[in-house]
Each structure stands twice: as C-alpha cells, then as structure tokens.
N, CA, C, O and CB atoms as a CASP TS submission, in Angstrom:
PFRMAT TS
TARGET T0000
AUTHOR 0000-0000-0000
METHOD Language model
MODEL 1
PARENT N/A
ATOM      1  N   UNK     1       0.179  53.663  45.583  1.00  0.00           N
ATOM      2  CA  UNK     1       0.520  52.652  44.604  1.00  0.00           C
ATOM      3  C   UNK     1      -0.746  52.282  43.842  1.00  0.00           C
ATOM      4  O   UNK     1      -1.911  52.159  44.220  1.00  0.00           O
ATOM      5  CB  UNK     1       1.160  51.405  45.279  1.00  0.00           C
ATOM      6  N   UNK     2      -0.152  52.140  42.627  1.00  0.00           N
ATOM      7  CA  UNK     2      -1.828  51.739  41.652  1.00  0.00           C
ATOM      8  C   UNK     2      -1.409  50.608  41.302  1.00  0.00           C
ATOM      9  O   UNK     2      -0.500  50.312  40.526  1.00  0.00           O
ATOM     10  CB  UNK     2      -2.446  52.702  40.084  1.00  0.00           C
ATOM     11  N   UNK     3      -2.357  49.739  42.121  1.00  0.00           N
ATOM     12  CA  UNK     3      -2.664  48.092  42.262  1.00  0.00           C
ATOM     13  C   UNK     3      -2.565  47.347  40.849  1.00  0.00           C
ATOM     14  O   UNK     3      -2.364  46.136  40.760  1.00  0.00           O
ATOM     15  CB  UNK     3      -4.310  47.804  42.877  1.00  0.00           C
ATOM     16  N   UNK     4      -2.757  48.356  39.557  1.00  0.00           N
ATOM     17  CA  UNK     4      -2.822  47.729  38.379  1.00  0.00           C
ATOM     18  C   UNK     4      -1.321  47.464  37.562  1.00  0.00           C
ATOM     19  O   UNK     4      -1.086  46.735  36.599  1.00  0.00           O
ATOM     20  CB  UNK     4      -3.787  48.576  37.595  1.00  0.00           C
ATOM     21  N   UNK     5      -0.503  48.272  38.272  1.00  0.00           N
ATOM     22  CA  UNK     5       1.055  47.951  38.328  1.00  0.00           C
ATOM     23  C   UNK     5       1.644  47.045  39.343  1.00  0.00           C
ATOM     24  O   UNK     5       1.248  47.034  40.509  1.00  0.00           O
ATOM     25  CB  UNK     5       1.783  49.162  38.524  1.00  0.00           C
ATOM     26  N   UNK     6       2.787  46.127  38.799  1.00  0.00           N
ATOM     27  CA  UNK     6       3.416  46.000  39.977  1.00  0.00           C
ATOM     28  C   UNK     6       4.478  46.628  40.610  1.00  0.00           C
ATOM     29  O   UNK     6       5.412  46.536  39.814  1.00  0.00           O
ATOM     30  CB  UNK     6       3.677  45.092  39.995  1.00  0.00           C
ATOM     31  N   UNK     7       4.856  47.224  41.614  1.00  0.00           N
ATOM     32  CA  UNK     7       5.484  48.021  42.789  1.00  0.00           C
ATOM     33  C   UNK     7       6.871  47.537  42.689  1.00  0.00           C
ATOM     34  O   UNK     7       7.726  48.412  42.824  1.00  0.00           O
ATOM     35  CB  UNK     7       4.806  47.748  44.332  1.00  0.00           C
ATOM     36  N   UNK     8       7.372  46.067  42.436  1.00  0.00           N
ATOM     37  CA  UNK     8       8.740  45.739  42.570  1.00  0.00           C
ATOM     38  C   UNK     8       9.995  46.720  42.092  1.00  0.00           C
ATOM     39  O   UNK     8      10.808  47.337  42.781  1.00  0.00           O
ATOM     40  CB  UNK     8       8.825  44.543  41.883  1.00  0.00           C
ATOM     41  N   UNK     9       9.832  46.622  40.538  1.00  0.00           N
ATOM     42  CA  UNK     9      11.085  47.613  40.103  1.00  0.00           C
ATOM     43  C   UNK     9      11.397  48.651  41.019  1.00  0.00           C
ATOM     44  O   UNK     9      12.527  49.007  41.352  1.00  0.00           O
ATOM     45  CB  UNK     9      10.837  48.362  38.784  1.00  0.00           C
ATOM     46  N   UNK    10      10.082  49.204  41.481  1.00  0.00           N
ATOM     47  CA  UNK    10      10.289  50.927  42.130  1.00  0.00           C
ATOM     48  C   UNK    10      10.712  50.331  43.602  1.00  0.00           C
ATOM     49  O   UNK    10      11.528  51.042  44.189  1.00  0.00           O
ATOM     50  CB  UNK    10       8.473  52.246  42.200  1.00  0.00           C
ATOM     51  N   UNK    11      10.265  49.056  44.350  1.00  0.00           N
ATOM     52  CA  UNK    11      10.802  48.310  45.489  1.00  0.00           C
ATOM     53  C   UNK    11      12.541  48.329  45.483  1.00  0.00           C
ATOM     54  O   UNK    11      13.276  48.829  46.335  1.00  0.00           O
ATOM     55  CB  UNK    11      10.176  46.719  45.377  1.00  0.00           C
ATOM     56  N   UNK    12      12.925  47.604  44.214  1.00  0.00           N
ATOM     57  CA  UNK    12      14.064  47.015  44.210  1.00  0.00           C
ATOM     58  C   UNK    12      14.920  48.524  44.024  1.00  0.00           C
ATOM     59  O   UNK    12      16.106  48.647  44.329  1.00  0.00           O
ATOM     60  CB  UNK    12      14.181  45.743  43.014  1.00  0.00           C
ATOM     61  N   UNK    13      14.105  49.583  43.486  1.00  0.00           N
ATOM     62  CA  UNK    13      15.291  50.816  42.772  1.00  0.00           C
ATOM     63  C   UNK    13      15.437  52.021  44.235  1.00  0.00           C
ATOM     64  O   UNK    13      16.296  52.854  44.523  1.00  0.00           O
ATOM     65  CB  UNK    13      14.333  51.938  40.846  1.00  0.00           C
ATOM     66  N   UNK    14      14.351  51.662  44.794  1.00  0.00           N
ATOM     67  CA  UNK    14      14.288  52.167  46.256  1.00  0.00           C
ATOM     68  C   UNK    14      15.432  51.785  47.384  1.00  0.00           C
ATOM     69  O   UNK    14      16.133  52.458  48.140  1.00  0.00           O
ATOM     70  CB  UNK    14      12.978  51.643  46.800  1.00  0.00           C
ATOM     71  N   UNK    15      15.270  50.321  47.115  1.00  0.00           N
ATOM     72  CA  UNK    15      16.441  49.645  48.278  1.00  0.00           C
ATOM     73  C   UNK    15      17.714  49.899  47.518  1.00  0.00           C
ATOM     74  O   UNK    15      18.723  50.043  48.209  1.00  0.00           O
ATOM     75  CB  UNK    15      16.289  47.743  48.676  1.00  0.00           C
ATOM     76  N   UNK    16      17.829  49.972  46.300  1.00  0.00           N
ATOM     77  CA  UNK    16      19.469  50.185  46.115  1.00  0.00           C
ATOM     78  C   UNK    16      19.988  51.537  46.717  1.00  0.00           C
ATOM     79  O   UNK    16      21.065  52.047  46.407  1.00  0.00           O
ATOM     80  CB  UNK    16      19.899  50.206  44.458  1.00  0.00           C
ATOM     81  N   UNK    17      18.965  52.126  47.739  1.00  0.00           N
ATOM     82  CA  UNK    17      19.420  53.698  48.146  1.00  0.00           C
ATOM     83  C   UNK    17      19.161  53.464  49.731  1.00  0.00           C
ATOM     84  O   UNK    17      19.425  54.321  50.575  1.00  0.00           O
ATOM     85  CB  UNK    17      18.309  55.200  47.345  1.00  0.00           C
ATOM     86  N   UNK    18      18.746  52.505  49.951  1.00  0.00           N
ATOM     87  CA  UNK    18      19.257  52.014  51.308  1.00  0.00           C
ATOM     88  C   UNK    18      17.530  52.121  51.724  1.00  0.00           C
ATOM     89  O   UNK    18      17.359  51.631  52.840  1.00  0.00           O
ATOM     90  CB  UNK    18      20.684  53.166  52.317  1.00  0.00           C
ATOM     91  N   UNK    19      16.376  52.578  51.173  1.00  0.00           N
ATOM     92  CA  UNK    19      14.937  52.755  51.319  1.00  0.00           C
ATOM     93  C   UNK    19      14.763  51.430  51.267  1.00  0.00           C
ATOM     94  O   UNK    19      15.432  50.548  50.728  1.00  0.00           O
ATOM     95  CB  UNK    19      14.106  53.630  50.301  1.00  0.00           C
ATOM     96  N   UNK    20      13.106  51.385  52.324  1.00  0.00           N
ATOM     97  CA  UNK    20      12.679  50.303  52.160  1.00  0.00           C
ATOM     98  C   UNK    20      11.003  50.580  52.033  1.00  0.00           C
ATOM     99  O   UNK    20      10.663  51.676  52.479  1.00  0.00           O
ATOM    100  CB  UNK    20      13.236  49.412  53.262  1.00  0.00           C
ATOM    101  N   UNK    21      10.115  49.889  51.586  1.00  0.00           N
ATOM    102  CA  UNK    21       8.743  49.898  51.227  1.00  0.00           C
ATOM    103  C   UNK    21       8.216  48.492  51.885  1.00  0.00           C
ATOM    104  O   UNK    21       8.609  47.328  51.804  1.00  0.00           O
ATOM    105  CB  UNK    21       8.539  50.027  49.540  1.00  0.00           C
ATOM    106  N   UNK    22       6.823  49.337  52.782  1.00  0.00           N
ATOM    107  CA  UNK    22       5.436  48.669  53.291  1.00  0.00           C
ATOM    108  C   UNK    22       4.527  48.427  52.968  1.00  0.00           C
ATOM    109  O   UNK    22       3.637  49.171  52.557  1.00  0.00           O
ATOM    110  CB  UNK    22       4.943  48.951  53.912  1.00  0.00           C
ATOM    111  N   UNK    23       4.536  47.789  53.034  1.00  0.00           N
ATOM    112  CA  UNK    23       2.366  47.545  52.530  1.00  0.00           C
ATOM    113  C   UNK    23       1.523  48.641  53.615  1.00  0.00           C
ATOM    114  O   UNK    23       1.720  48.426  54.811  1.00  0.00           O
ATOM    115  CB  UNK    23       1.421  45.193  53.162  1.00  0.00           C
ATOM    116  N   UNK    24       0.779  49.572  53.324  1.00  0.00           N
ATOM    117  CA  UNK    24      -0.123  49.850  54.063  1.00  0.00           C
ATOM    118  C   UNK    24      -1.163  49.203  54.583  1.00  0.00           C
ATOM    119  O   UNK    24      -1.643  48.435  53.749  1.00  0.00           O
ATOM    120  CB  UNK    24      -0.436  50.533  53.692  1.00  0.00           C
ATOM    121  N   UNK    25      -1.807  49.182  55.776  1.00  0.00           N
ATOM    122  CA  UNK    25      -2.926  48.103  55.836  1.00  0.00           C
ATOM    123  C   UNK    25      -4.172  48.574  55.233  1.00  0.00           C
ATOM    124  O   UNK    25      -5.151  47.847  55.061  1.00  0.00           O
ATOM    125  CB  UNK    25      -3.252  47.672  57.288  1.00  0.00           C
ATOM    126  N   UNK    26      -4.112  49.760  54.929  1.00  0.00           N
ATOM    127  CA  UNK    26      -5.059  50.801  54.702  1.00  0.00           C
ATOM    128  C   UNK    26      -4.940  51.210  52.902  1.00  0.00           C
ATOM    129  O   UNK    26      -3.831  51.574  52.512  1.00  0.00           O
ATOM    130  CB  UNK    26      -4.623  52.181  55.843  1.00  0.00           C
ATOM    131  N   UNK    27      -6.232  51.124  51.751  1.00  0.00           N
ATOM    132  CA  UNK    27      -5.823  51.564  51.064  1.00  0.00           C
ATOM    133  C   UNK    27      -6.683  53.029  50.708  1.00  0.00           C
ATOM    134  O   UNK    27      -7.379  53.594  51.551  1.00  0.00           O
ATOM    135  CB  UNK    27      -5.621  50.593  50.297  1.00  0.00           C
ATOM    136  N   UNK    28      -6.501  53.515  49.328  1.00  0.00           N
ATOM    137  CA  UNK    28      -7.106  55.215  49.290  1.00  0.00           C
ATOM    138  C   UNK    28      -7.080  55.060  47.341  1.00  0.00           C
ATOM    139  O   UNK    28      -6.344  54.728  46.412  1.00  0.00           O
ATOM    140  CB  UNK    28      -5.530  56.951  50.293  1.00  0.00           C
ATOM    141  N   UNK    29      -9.031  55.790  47.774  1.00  0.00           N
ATOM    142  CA  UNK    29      -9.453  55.715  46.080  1.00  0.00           C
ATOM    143  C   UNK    29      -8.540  56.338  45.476  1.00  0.00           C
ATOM    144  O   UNK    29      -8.079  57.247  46.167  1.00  0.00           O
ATOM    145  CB  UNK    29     -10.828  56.385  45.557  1.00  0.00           C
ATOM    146  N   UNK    30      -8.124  56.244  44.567  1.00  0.00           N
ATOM    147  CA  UNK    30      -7.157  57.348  43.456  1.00  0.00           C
ATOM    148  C   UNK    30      -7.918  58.399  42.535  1.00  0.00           C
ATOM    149  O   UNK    30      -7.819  59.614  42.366  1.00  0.00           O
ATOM    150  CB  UNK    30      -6.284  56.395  42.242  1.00  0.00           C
ATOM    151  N   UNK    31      -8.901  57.162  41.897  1.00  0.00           N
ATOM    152  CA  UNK    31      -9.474  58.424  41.308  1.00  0.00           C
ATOM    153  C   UNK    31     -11.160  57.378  40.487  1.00  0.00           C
ATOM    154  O   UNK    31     -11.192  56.147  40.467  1.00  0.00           O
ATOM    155  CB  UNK    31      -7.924  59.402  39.828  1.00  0.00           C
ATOM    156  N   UNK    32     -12.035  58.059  40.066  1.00  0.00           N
ATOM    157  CA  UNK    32     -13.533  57.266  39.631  1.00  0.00           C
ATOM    158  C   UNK    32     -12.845  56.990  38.136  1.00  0.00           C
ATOM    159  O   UNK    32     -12.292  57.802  37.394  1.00  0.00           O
ATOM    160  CB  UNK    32     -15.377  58.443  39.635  1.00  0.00           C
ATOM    161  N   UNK    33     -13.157  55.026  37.884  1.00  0.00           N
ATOM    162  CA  UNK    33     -12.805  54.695  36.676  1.00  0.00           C
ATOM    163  C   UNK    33     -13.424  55.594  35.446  1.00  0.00           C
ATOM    164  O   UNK    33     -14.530  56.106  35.618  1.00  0.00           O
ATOM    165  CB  UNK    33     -13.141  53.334  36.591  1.00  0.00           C
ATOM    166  N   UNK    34     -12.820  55.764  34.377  1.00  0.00           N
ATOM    167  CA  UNK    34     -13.445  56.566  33.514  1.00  0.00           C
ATOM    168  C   UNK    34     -15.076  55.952  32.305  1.00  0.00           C
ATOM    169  O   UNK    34     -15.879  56.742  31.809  1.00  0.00           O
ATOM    170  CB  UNK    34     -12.044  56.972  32.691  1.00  0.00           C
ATOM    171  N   UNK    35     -15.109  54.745  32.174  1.00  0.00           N
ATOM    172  CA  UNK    35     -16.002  53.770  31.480  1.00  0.00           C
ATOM    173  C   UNK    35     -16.056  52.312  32.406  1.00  0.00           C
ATOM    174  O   UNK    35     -15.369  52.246  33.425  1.00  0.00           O
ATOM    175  CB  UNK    35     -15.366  53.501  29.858  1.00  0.00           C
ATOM    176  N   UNK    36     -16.813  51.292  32.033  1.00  0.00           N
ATOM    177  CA  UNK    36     -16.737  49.955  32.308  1.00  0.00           C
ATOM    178  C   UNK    36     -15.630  49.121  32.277  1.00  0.00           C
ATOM    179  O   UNK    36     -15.195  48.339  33.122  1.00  0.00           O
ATOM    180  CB  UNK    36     -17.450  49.467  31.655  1.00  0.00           C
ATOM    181  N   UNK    37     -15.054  49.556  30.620  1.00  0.00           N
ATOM    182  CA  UNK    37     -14.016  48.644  29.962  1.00  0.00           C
ATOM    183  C   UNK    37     -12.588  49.003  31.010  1.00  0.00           C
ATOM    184  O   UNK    37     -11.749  48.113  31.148  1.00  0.00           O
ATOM    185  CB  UNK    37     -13.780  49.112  28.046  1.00  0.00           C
ATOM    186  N   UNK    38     -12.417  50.214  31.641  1.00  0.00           N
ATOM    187  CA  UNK    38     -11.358  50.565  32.532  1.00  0.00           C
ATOM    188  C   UNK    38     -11.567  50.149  33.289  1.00  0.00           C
ATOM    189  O   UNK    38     -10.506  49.986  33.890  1.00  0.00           O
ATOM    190  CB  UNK    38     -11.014  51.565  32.843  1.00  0.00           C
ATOM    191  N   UNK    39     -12.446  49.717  33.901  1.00  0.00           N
ATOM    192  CA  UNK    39     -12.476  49.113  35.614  1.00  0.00           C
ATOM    193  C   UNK    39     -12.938  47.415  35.301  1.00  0.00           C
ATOM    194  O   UNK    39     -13.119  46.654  36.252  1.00  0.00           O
ATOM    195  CB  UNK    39     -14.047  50.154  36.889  1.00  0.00           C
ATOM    196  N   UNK    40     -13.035  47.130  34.419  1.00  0.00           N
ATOM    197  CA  UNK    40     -12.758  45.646  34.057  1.00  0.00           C
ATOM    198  C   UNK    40     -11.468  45.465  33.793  1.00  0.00           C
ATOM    199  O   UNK    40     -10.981  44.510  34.399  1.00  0.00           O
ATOM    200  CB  UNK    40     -13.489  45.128  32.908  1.00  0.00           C
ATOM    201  N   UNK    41     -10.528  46.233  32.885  1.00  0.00           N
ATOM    202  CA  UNK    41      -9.616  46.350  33.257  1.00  0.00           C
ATOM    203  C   UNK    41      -8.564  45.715  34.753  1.00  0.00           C
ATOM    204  O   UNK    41      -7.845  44.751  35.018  1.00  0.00           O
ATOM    205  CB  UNK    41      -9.907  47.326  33.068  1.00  0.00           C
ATOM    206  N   UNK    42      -8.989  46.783  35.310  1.00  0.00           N
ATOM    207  CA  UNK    42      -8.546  47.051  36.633  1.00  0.00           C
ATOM    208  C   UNK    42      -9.062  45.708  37.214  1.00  0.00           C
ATOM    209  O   UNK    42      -8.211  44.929  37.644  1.00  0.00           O
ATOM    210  CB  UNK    42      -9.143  48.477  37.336  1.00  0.00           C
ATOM    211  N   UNK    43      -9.908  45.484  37.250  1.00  0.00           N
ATOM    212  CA  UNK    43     -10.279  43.962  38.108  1.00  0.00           C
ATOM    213  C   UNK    43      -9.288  42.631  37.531  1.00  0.00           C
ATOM    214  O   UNK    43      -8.754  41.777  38.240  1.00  0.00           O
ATOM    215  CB  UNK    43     -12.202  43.446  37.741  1.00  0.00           C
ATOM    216  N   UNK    44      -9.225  42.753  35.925  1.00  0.00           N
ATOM    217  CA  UNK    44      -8.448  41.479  35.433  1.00  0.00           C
ATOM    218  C   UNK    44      -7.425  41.681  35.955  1.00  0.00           C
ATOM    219  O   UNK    44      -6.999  40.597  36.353  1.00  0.00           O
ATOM    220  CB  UNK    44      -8.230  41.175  34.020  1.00  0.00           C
ATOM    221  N   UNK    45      -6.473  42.806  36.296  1.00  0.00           N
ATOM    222  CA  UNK    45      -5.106  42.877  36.704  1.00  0.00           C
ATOM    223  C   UNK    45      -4.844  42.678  37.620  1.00  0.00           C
ATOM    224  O   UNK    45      -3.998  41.802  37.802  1.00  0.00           O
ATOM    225  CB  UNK    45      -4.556  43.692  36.609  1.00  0.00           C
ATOM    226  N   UNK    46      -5.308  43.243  38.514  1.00  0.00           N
ATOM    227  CA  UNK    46      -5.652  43.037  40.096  1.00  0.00           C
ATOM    228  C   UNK    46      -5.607  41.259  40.256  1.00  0.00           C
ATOM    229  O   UNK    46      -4.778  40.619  40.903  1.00  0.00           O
ATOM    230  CB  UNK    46      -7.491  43.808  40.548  1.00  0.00           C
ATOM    231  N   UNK    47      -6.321  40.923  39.762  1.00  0.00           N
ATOM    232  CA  UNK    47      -7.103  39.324  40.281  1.00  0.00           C
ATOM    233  C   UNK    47      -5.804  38.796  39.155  1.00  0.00           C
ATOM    234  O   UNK    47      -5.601  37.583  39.110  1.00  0.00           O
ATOM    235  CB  UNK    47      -9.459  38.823  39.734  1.00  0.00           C
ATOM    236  N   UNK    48      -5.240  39.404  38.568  1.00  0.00           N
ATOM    237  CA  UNK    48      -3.661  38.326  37.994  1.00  0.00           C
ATOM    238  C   UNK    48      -2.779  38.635  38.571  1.00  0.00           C
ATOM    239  O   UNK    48      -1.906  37.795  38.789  1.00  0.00           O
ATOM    240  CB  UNK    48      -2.982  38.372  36.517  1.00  0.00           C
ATOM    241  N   UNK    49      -2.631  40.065  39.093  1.00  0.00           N
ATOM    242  CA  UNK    49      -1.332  39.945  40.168  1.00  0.00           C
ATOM    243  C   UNK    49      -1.476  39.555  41.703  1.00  0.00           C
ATOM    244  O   UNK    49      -0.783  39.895  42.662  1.00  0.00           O
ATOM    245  CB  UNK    49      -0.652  41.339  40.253  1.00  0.00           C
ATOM    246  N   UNK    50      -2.411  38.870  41.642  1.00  0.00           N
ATOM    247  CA  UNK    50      -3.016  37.898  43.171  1.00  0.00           C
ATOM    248  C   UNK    50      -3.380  38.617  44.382  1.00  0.00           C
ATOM    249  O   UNK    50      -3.362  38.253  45.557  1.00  0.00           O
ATOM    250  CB  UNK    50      -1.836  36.854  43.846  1.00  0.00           C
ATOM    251  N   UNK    51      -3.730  39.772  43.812  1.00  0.00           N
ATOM    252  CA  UNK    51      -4.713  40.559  44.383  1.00  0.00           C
ATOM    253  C   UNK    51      -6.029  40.362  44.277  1.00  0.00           C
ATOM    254  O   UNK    51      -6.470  39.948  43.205  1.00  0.00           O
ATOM    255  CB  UNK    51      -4.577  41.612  44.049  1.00  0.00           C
ATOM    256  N   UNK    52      -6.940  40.635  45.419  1.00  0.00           N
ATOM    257  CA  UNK    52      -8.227  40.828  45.560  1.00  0.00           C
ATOM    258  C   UNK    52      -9.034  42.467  45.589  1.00  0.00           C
ATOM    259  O   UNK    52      -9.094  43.431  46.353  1.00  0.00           O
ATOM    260  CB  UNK    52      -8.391  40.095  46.764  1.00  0.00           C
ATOM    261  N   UNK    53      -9.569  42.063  44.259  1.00  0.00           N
ATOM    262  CA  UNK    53     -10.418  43.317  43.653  1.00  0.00           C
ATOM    263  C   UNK    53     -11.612  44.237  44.767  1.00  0.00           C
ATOM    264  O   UNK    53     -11.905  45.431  44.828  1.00  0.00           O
ATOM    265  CB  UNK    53     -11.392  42.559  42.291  1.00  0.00           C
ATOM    266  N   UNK    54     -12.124  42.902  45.623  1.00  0.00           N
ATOM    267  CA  UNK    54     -13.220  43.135  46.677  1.00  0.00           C
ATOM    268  C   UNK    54     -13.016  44.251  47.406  1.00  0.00           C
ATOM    269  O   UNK    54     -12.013  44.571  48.045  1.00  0.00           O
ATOM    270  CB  UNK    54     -13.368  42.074  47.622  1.00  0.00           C
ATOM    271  N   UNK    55     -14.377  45.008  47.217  1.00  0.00           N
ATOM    272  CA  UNK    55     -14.536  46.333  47.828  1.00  0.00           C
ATOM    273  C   UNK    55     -13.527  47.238  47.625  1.00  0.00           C
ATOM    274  O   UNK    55     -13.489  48.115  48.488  1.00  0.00           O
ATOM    275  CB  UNK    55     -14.693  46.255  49.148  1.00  0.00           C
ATOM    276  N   UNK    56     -12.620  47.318  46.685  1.00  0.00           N
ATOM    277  CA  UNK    56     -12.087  48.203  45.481  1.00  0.00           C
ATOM    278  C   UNK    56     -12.519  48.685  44.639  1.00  0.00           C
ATOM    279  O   UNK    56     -13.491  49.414  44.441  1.00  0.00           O
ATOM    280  CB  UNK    56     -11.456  47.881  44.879  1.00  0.00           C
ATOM    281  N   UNK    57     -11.526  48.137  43.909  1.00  0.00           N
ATOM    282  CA  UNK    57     -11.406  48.375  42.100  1.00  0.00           C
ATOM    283  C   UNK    57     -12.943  47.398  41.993  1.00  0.00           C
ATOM    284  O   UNK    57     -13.657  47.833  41.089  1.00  0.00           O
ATOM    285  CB  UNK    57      -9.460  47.411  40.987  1.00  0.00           C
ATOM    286  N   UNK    58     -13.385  46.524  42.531  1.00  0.00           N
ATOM    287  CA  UNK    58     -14.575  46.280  42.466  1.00  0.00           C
ATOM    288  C   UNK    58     -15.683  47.286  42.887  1.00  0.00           C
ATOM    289  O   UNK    58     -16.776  47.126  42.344  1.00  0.00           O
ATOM    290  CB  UNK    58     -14.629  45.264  43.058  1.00  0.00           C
ATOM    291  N   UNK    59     -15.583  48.038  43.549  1.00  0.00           N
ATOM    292  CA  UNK    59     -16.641  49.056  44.244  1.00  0.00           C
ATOM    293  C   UNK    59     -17.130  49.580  43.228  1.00  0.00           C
ATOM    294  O   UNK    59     -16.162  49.577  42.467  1.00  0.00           O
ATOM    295  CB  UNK    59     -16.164  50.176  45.221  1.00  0.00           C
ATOM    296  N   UNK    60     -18.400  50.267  42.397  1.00  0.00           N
ATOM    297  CA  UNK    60     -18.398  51.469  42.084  1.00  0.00           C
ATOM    298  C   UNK    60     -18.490  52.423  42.482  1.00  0.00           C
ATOM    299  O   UNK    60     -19.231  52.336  43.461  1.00  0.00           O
ATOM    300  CB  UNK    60     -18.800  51.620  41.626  1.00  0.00           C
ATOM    301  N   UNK    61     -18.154  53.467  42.325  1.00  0.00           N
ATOM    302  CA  UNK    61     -18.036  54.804  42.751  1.00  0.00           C
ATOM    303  C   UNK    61     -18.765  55.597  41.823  1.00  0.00           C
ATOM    304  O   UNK    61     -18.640  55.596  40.598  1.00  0.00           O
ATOM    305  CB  UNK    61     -16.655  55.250  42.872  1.00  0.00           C
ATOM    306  N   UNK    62     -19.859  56.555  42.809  1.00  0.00           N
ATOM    307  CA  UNK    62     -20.873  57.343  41.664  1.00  0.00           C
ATOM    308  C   UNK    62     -19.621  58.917  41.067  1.00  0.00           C
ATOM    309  O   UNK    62     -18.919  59.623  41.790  1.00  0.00           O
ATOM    310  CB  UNK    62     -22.902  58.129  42.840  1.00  0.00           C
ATOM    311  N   UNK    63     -19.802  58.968  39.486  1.00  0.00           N
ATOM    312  CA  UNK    63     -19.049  60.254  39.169  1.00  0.00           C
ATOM    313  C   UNK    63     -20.202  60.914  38.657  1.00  0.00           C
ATOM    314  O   UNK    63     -21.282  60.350  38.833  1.00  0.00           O
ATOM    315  CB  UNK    63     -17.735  60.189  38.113  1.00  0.00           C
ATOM    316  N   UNK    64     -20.168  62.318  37.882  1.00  0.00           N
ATOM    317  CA  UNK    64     -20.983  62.680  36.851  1.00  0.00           C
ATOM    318  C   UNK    64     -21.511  61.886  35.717  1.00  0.00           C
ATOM    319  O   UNK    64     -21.079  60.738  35.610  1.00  0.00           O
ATOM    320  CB  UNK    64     -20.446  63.536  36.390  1.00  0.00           C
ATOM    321  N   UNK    65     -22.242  62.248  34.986  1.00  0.00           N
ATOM    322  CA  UNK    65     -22.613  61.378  33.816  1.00  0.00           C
ATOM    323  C   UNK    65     -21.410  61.873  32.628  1.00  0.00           C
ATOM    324  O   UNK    65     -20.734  61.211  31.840  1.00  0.00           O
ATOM    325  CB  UNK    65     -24.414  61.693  33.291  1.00  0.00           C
ATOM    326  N   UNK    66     -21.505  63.515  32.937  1.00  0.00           N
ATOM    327  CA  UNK    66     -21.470  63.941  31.459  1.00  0.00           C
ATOM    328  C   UNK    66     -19.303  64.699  32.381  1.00  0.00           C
ATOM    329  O   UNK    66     -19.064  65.093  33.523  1.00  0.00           O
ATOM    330  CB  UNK    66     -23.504  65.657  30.642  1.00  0.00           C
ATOM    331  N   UNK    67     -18.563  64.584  31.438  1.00  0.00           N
ATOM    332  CA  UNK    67     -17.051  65.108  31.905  1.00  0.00           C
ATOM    333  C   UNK    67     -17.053  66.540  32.707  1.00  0.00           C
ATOM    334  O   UNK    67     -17.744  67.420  32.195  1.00  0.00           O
ATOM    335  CB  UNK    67     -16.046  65.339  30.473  1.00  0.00           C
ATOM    336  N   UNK    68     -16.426  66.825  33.781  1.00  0.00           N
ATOM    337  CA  UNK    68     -16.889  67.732  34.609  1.00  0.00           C
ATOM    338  C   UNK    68     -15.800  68.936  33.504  1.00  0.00           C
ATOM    339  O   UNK    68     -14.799  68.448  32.980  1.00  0.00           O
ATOM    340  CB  UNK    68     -16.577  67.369  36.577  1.00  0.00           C
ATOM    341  N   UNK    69     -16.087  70.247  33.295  1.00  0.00           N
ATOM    342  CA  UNK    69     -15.632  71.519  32.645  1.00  0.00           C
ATOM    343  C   UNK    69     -13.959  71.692  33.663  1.00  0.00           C
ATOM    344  O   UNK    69     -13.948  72.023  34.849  1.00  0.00           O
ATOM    345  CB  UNK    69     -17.099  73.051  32.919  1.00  0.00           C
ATOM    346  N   UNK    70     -13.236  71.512  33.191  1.00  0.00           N
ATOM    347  CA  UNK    70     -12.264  71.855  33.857  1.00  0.00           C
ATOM    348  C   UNK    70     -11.610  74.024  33.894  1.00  0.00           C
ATOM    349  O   UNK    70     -11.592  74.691  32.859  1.00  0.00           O
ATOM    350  CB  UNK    70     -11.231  70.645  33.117  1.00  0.00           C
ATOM    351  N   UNK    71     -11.304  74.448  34.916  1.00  0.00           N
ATOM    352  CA  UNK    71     -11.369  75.730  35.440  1.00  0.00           C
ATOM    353  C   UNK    71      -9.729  76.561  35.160  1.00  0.00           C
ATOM    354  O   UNK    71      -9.371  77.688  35.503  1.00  0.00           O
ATOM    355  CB  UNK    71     -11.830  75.518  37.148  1.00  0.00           C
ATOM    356  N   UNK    72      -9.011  75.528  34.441  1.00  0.00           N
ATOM    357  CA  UNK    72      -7.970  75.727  34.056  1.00  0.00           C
ATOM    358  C   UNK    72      -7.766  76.521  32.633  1.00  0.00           C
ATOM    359  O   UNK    72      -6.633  76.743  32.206  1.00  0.00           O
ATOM    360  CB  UNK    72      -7.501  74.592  34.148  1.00  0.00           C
TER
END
C-alpha cells in the first residue's frame, strides 16, 4: 500500500467479495523518491492522512545522482 493514498475504497471493494484487509506491522520501501518536491510531497500526505512520516517517507534513501540507463 502507498501511504500517499488512502486504502479504503480498495478496503470497502475488497469486503464486498467477502475479503478482508490488515495493517501489516511491518512496512517495505517501494521505491527512492525521484526529487525533494516528491518526498515533501509524500510527507504532507502522510502527516494529513494521520500518519507518521518518521523513519519513512521521512528517511532518505541514497539513489544515483544522474537516471540509471534502463536495459530494456
């Protein structure tokens, strides 16, 4: 789940099929923000949907400087 959405709709469209959804206690990087302005981003949303950014979407994470050549 990406914390910068909220999960309900896909909650509520889940249980109409008899599924149900957990919180993990555990979460997992997705992927290194692409600039500043994206992971400020990510912190304002987070910290409005009453989430805590700490040691997240707050972390930085070292990427390349320059866009890695994709092999595709």
């Amino acid at each position: 789940m990406l914390r910068t959405s909220s999960y309900q709709s896909i909650a509520a469209c889940l249980e109409s099929y008899g599924l149900t959804t957990e919180r993990a206690a555990a979460t997992h990087p997705q992927r290194c923000f692409t600039d500043p302005a994206e992971q400020r981003y990510a912190l304002d949303t987070v910290t409005a949907l009453g989430e805590d950014p700490s040691g997240k979407e707050a972390r930085i994470l070292p990427r390349p400087a320059a866009p890695v050549a994709s092999s595709g």
